[in-house]
PyMOL Python script that loads the backbone (N, CA, C, O; Angstrom):
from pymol import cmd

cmd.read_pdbstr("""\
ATOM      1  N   UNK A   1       0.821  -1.170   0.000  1.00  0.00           N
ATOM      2  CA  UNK A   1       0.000   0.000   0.000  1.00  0.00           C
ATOM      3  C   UNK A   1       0.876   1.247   0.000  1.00  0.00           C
ATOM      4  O   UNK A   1       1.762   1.427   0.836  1.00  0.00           O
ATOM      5  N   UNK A   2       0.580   2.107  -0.991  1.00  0.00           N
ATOM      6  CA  UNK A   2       1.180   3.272  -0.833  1.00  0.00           C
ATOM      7  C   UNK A   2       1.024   4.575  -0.149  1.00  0.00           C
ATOM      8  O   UNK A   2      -0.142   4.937   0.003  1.00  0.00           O
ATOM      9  N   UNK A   3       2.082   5.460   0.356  1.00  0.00           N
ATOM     10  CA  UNK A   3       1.542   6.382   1.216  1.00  0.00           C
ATOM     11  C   UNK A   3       1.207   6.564   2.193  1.00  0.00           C
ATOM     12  O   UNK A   3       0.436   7.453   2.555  1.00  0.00           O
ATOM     13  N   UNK A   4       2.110   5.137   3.312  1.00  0.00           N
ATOM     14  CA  UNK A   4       2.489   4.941   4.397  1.00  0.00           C
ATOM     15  C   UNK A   4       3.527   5.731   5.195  1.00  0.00           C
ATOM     16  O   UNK A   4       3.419   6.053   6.379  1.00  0.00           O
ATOM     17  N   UNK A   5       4.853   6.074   4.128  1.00  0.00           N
ATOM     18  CA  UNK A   5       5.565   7.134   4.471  1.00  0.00           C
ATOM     19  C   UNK A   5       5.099   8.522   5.024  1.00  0.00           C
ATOM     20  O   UNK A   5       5.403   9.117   6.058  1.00  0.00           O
ATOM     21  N   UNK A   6       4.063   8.915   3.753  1.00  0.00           N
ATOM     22  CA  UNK A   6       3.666  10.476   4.160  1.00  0.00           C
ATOM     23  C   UNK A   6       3.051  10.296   5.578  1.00  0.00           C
ATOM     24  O   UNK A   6       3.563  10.885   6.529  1.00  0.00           O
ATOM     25  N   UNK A   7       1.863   9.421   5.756  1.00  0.00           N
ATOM     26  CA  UNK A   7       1.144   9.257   7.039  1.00  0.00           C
ATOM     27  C   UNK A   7       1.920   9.607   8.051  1.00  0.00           C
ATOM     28  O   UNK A   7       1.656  10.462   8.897  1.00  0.00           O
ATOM     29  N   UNK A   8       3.181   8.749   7.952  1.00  0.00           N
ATOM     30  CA  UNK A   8       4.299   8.508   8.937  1.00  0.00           C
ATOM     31  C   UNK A   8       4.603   9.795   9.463  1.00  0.00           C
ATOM     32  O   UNK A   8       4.216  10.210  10.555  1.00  0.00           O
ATOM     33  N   UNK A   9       5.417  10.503   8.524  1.00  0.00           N
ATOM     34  CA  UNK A   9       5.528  12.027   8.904  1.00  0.00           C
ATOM     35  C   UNK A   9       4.499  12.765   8.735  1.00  0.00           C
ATOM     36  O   UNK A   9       5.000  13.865   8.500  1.00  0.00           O
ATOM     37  N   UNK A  10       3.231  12.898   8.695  1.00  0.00           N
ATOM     38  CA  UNK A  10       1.934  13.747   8.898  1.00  0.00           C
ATOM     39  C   UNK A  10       2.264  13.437  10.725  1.00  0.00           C
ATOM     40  O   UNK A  10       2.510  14.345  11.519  1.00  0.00           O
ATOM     41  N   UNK A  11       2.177  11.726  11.145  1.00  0.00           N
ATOM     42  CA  UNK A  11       1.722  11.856  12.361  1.00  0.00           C
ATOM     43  C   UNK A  11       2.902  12.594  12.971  1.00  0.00           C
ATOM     44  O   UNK A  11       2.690  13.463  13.816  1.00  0.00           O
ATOM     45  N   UNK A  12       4.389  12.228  12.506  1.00  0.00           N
ATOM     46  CA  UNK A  12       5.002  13.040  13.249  1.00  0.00           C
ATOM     47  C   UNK A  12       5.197  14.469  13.441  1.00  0.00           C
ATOM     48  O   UNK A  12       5.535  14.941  14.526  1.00  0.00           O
ATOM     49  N   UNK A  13       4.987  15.163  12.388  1.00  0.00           N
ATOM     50  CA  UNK A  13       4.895  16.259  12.701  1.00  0.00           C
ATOM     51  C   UNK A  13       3.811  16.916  13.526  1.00  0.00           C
ATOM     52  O   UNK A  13       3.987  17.905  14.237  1.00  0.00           O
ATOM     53  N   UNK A  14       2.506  16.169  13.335  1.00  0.00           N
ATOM     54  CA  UNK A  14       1.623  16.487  14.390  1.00  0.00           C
ATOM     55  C   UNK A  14       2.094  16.444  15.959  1.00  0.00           C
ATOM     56  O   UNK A  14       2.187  17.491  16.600  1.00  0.00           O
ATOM     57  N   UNK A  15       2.408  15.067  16.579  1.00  0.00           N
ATOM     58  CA  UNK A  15       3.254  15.211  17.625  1.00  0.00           C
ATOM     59  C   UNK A  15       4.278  15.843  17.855  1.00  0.00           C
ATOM     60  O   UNK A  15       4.508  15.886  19.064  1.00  0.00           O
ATOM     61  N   UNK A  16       5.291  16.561  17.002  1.00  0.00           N
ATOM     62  CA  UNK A  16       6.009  17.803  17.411  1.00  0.00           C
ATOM     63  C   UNK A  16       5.426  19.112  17.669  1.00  0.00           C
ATOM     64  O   UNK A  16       5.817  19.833  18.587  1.00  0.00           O
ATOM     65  N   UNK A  17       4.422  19.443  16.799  1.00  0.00           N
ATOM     66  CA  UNK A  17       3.523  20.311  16.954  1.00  0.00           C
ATOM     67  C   UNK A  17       2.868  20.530  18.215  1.00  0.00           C
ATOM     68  O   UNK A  17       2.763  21.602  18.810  1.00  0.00           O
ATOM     69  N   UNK A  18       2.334  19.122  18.646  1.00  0.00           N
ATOM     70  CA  UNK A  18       1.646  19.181  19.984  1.00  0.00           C
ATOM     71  C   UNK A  18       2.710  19.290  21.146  1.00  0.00           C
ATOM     72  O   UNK A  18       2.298  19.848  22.163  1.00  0.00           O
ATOM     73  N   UNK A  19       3.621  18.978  21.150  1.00  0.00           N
ATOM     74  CA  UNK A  19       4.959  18.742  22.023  1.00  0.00           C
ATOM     75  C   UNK A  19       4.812  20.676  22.190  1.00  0.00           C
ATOM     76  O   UNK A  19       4.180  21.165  23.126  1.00  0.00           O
ATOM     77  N   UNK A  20       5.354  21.354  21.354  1.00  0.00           N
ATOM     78  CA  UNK A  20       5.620  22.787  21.116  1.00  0.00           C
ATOM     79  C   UNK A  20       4.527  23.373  21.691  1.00  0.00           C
ATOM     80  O   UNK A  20       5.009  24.219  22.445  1.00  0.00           O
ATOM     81  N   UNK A  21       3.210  23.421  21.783  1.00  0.00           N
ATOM     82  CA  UNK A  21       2.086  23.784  22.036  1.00  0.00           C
ATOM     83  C   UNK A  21       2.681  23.651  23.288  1.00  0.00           C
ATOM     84  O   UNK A  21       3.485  24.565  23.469  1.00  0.00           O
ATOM     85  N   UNK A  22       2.607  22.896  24.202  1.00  0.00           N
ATOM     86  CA  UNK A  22       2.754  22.031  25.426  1.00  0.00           C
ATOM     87  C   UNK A  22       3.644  23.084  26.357  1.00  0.00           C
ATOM     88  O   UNK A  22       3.430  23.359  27.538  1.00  0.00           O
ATOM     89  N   UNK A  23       4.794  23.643  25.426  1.00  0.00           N
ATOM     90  CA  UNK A  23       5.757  24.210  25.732  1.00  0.00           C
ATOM     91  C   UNK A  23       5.648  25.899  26.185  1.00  0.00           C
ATOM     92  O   UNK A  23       6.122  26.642  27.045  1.00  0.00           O
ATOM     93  N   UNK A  24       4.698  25.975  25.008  1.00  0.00           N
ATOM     94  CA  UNK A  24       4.101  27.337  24.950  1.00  0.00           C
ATOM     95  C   UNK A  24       3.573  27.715  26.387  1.00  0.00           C
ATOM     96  O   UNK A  24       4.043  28.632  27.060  1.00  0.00           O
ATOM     97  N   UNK A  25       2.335  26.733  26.845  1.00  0.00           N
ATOM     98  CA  UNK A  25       1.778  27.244  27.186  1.00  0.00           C
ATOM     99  C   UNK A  25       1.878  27.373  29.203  1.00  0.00           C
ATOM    100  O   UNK A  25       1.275  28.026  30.054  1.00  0.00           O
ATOM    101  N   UNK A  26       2.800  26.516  29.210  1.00  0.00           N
ATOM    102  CA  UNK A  26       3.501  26.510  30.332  1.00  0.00           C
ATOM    103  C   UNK A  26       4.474  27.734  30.308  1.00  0.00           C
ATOM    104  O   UNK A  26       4.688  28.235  31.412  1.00  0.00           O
ATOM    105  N   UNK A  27       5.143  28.337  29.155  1.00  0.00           N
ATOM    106  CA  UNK A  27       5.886  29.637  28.952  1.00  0.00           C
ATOM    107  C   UNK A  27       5.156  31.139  29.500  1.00  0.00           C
ATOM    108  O   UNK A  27       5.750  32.213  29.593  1.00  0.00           O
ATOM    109  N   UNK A  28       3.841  30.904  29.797  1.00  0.00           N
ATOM    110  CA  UNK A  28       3.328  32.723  30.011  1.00  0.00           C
ATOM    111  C   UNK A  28       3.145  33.102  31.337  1.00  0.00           C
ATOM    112  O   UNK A  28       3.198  34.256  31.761  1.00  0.00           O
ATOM    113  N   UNK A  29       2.822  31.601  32.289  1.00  0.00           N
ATOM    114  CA  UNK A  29       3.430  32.010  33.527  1.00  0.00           C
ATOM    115  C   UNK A  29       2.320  32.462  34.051  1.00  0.00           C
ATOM    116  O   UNK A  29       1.417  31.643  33.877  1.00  0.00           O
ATOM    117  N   UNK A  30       1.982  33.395  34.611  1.00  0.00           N
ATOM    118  CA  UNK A  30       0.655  34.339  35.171  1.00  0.00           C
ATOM    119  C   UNK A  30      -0.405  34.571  34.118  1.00  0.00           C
ATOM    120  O   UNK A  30      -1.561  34.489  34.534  1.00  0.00           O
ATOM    121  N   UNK A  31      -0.220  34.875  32.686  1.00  0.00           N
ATOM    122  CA  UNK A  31      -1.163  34.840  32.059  1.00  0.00           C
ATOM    123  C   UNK A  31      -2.082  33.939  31.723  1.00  0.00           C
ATOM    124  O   UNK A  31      -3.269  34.242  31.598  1.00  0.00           O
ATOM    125  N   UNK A  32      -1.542  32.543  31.514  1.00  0.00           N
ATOM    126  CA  UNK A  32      -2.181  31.444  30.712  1.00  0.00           C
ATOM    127  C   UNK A  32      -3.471  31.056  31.968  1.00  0.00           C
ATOM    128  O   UNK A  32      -4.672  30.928  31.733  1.00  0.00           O
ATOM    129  N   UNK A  33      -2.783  30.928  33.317  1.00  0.00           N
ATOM    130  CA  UNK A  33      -3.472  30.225  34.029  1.00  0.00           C
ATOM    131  C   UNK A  33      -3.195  31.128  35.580  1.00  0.00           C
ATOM    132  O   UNK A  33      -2.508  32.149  35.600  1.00  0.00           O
ATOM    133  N   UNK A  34      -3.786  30.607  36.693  1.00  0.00           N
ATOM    134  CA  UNK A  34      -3.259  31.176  37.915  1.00  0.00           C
ATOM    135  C   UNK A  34      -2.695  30.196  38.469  1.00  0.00           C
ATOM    136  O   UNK A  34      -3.263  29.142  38.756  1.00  0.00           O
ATOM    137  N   UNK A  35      -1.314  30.506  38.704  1.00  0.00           N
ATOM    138  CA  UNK A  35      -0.708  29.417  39.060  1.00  0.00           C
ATOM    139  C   UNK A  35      -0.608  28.959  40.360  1.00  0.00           C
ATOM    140  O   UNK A  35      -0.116  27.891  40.723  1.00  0.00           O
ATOM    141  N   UNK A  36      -1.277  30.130  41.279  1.00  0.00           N
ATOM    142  CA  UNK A  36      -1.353  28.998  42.941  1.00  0.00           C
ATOM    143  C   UNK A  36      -2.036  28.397  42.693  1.00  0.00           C
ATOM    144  O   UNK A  36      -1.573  27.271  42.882  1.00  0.00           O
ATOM    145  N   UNK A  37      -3.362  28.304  42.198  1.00  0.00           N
ATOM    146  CA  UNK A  37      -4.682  27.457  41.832  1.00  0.00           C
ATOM    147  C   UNK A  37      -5.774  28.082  42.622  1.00  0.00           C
ATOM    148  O   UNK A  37      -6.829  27.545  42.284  1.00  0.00           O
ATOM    149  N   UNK A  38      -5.959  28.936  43.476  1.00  0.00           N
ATOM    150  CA  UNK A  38      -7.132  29.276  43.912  1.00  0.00           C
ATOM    151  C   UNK A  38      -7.746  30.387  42.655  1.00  0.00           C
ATOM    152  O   UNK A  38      -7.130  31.079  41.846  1.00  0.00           O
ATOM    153  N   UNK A  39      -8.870  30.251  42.839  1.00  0.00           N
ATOM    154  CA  UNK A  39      -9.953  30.885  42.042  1.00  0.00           C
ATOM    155  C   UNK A  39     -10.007  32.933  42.627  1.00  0.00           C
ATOM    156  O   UNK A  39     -10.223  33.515  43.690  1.00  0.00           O
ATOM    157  N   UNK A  40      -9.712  33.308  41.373  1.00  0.00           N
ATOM    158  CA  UNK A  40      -9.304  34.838  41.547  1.00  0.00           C
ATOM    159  C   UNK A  40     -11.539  35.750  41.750  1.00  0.00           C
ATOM    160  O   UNK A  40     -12.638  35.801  41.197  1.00  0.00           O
ATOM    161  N   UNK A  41     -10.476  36.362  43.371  1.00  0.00           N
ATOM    162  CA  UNK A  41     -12.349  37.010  43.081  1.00  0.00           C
ATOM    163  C   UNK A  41     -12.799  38.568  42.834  1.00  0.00           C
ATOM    164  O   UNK A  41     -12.176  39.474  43.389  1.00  0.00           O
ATOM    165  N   UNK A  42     -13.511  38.737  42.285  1.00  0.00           N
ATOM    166  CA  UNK A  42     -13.376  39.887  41.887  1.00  0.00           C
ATOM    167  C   UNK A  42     -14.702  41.067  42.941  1.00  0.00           C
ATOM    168  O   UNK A  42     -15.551  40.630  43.717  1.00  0.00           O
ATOM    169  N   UNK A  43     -14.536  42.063  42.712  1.00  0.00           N
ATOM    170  CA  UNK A  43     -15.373  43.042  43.352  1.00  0.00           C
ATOM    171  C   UNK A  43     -16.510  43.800  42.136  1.00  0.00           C
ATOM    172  O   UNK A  43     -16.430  45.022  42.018  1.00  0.00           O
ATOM    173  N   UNK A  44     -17.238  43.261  41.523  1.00  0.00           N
ATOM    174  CA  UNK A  44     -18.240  44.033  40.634  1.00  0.00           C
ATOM    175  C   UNK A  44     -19.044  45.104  41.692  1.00  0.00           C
ATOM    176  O   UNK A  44     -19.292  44.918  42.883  1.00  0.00           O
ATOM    177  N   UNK A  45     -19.333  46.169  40.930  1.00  0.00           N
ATOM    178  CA  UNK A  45     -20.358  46.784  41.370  1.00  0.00           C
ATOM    179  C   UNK A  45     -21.465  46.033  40.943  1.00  0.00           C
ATOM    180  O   UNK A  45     -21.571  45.346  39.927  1.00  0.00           O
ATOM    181  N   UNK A  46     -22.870  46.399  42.492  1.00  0.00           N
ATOM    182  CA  UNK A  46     -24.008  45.700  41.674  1.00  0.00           C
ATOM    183  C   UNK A  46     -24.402  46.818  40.866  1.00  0.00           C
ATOM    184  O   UNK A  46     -23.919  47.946  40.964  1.00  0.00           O
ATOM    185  N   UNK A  47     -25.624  46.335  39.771  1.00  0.00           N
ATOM    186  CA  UNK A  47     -26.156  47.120  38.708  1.00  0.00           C
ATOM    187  C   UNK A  47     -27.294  46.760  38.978  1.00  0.00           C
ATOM    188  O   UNK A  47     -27.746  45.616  39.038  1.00  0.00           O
ATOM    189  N   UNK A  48     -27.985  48.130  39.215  1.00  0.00           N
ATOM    190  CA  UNK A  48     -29.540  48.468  38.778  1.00  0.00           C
ATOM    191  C   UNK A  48     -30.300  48.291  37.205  1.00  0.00           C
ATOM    192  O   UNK A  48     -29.777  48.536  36.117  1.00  0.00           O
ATOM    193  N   UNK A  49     -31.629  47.813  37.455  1.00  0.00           N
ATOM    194  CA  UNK A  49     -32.366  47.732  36.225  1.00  0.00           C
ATOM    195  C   UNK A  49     -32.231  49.734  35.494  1.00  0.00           C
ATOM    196  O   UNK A  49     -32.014  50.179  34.367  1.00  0.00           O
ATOM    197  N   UNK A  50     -32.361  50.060  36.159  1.00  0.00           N
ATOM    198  CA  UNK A  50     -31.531  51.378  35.524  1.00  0.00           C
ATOM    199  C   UNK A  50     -30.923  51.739  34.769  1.00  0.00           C
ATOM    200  O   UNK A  50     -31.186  52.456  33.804  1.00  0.00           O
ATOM    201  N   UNK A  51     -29.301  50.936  35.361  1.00  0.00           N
ATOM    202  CA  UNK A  51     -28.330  51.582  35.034  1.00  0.00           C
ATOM    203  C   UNK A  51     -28.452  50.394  33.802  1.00  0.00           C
ATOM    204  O   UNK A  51     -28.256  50.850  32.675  1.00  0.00           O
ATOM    205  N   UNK A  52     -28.657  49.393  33.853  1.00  0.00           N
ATOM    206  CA  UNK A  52     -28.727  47.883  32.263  1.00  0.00           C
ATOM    207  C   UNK A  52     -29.600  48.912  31.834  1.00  0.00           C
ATOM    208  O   UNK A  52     -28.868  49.101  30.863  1.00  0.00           O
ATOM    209  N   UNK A  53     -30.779  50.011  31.619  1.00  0.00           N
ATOM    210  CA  UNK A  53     -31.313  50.316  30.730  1.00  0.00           C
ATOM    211  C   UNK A  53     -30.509  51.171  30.128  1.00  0.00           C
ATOM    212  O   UNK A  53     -30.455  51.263  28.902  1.00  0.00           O
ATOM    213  N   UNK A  54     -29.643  52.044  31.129  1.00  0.00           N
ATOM    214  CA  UNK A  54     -28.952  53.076  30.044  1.00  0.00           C
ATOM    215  C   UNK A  54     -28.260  52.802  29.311  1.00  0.00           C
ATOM    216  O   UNK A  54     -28.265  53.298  28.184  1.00  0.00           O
ATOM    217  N   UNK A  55     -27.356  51.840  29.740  1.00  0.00           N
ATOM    218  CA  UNK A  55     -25.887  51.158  29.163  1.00  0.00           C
ATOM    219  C   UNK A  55     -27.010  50.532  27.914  1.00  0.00           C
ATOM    220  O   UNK A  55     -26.636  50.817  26.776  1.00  0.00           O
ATOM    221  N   UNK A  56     -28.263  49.760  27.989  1.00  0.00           N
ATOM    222  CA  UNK A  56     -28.421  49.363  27.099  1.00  0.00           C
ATOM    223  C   UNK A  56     -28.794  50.521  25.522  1.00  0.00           C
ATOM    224  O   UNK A  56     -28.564  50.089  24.393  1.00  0.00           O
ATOM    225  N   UNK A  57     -29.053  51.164  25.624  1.00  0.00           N
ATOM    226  CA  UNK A  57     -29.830  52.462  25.160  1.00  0.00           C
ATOM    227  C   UNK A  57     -28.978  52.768  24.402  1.00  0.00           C
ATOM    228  O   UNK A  57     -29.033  52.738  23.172  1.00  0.00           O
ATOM    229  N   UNK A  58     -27.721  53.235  25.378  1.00  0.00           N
ATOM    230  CA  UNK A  58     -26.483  53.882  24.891  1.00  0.00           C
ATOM    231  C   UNK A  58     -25.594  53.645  23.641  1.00  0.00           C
ATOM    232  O   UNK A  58     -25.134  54.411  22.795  1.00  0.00           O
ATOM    233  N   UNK A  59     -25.479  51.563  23.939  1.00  0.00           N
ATOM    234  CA  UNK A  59     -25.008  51.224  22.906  1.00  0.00           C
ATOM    235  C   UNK A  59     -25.630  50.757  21.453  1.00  0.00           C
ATOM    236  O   UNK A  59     -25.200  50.625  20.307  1.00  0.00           O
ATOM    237  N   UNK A  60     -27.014  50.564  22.212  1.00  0.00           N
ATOM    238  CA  UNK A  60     -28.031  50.809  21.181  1.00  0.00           C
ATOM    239  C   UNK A  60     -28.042  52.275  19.848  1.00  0.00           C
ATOM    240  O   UNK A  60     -28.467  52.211  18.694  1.00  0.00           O
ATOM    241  N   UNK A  61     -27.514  53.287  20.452  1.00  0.00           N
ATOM    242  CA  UNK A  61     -27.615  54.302  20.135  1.00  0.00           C
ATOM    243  C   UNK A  61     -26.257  54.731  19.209  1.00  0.00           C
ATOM    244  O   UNK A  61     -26.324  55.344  18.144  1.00  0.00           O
ATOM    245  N   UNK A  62     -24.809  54.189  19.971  1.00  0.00           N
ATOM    246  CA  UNK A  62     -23.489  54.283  19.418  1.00  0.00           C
ATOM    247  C   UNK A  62     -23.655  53.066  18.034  1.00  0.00           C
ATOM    248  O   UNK A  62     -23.127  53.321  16.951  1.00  0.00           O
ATOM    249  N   UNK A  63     -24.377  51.871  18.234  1.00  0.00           N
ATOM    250  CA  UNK A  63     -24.711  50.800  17.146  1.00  0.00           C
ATOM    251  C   UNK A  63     -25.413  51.258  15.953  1.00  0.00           C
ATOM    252  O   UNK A  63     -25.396  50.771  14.822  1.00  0.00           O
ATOM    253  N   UNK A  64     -25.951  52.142  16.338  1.00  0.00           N
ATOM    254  CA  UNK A  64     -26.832  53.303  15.089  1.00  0.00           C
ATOM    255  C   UNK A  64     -25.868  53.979  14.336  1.00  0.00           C
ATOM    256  O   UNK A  64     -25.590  53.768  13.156  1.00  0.00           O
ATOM    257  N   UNK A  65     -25.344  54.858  15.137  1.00  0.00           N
ATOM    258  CA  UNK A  65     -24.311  55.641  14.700  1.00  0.00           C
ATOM    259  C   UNK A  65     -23.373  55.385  14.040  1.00  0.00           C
ATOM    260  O   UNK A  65     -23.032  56.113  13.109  1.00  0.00           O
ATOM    261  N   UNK A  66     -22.633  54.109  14.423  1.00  0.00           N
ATOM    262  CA  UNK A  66     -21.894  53.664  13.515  1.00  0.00           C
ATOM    263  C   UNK A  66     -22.493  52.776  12.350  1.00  0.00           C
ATOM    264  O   UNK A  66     -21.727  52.594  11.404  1.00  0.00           O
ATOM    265  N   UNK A  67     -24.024  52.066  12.257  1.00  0.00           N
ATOM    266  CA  UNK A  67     -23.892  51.739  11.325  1.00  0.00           C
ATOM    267  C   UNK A  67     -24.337  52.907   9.840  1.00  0.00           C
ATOM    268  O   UNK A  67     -24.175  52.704   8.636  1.00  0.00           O
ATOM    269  N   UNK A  68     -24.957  54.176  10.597  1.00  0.00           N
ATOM    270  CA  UNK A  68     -25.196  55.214   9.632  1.00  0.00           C
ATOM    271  C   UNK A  68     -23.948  55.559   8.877  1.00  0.00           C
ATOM    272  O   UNK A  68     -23.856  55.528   7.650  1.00  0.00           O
ATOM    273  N   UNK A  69     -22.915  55.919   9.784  1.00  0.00           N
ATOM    274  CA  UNK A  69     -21.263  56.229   9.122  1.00  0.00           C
ATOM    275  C   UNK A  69     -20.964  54.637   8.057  1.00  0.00           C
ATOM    276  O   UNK A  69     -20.783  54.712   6.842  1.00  0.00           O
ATOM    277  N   UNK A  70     -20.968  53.934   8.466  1.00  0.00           N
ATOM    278  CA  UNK A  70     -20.458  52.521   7.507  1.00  0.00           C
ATOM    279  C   UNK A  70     -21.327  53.165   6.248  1.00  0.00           C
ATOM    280  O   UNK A  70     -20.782  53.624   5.245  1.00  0.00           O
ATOM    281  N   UNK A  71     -22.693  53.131   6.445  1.00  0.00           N
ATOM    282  CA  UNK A  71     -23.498  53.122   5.323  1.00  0.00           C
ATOM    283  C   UNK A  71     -23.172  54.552   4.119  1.00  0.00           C
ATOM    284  O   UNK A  71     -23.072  54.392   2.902  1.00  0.00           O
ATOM    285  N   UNK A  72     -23.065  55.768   4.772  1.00  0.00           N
ATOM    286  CA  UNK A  72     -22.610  56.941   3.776  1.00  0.00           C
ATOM    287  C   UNK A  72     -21.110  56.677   3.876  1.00  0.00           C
ATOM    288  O   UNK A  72     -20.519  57.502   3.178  1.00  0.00           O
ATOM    289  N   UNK A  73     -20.374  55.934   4.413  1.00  0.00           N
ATOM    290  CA  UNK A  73     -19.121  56.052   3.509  1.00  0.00           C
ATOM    291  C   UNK A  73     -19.535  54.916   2.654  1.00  0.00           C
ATOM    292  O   UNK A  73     -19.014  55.224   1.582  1.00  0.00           O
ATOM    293  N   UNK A  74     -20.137  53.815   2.469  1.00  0.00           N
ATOM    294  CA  UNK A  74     -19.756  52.825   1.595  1.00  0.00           C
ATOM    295  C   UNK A  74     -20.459  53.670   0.535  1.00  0.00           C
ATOM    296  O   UNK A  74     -19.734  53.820  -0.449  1.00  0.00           O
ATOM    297  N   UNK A  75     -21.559  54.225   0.440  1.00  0.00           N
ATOM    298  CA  UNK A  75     -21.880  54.909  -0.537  1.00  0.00           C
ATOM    299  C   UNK A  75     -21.303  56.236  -1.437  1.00  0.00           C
ATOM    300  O   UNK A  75     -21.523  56.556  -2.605  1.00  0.00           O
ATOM    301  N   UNK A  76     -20.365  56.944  -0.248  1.00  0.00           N
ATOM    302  CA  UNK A  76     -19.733  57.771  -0.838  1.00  0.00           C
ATOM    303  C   UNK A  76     -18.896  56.759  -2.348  1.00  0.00           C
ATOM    304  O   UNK A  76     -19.051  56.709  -3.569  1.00  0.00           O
ATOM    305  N   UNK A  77     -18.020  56.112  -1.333  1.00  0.00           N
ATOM    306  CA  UNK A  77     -17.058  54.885  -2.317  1.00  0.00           C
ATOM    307  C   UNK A  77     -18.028  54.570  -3.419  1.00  0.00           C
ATOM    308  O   UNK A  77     -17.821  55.052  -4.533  1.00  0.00           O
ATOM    309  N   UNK A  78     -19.011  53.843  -3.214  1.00  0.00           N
ATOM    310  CA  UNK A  78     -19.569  53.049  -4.492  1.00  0.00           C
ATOM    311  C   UNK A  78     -20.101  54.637  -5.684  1.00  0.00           C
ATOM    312  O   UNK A  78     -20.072  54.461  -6.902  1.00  0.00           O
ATOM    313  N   UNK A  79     -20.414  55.654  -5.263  1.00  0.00           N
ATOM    314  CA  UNK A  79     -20.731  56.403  -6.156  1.00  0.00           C
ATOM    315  C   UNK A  79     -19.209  57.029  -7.061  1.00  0.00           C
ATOM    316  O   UNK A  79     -19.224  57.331  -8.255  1.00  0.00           O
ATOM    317  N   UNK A  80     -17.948  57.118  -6.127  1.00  0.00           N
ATOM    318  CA  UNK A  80     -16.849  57.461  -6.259  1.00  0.00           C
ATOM    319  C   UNK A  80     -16.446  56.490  -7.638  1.00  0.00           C
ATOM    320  O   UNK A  80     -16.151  56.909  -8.758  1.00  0.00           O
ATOM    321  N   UNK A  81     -16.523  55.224  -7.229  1.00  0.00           N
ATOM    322  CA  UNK A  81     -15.951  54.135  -8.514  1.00  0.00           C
ATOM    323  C   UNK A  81     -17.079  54.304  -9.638  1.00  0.00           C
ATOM    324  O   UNK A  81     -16.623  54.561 -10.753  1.00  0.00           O
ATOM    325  N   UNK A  82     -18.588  54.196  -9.532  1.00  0.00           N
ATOM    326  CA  UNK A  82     -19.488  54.015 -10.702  1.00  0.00           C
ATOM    327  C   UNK A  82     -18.500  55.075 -11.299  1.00  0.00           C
ATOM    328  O   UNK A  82     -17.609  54.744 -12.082  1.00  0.00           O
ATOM    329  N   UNK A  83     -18.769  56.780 -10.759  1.00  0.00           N
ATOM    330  CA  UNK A  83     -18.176  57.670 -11.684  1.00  0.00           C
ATOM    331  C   UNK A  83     -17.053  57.473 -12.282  1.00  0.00           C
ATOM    332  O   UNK A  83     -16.988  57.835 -13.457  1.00  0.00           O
ATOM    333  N   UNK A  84     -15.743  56.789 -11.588  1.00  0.00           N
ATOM    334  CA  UNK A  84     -14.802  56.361 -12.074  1.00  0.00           C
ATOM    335  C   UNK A  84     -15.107  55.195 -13.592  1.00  0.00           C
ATOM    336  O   UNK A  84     -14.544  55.193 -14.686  1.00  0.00           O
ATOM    337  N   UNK A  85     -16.091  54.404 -13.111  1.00  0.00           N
ATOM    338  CA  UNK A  85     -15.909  53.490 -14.058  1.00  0.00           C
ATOM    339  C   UNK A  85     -16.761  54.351 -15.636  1.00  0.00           C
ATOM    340  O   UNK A  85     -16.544  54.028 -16.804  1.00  0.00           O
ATOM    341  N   UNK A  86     -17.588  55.318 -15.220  1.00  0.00           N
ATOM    342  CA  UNK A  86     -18.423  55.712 -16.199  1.00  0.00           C
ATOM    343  C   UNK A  86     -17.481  56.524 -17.094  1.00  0.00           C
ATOM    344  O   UNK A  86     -17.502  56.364 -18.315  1.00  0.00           O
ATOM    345  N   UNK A  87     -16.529  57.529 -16.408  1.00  0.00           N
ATOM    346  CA  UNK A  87     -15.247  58.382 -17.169  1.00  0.00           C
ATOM    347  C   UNK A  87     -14.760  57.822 -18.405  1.00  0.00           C
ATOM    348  O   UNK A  87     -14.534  58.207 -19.552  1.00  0.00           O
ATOM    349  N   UNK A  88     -14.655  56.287 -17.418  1.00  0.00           N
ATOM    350  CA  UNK A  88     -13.188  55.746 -18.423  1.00  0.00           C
ATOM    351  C   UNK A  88     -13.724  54.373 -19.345  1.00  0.00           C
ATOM    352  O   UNK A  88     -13.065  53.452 -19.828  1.00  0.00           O
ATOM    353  N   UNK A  89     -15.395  54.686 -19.372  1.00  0.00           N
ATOM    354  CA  UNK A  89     -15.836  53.581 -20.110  1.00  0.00           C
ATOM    355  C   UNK A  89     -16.186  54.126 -21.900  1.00  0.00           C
ATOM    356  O   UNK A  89     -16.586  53.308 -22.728  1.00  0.00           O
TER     357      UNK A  89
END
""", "prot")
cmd.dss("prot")
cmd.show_as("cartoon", "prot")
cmd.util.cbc("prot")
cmd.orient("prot")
């Protein structure tokens, strides 16, 4: 059967690959994981049905905004090229 070789080195390079991974991720130290092992706790403020309405509103409102800007620039552009393409047709 042919194409036992390639397999051969597919698997090995996979297991070097995973070896390296392995290596990585023991390399970041404080980032990857917490390394005493206790569970990190945090202090949230609580939030009022209030304050979730404004925050919601808000970004409701910035989500507008930017999709109005996306929309007149893509249109600026698409009117920019038709004219381009109409010049030079």
């Amino acid at each position: 059967m042919g194409g036992e070789g390639a397999m051969m080195a597919a698997n090995q390079s996979l297991k070097a690959n995973r070896s390296q991974l392995s290596k990585k991720k023991r390399g970041f130290g404080g980032l990857a994981h917490n390394q005493s092992g206790k569970k990190t706790e945090y202090n949230f403020p609580k939030a009022t049905k209030e304050d979730i309405k404004k925050l919601r509103n808000k970004l409701k409102k910035e989500h507008i905004e930017r999709r109005v800007k996306q929309i007149v620039l893509l249109t600026v552009i698409m009117i920019i090229l038709i004219s381009v393409f109409i010049y030079f047709a």
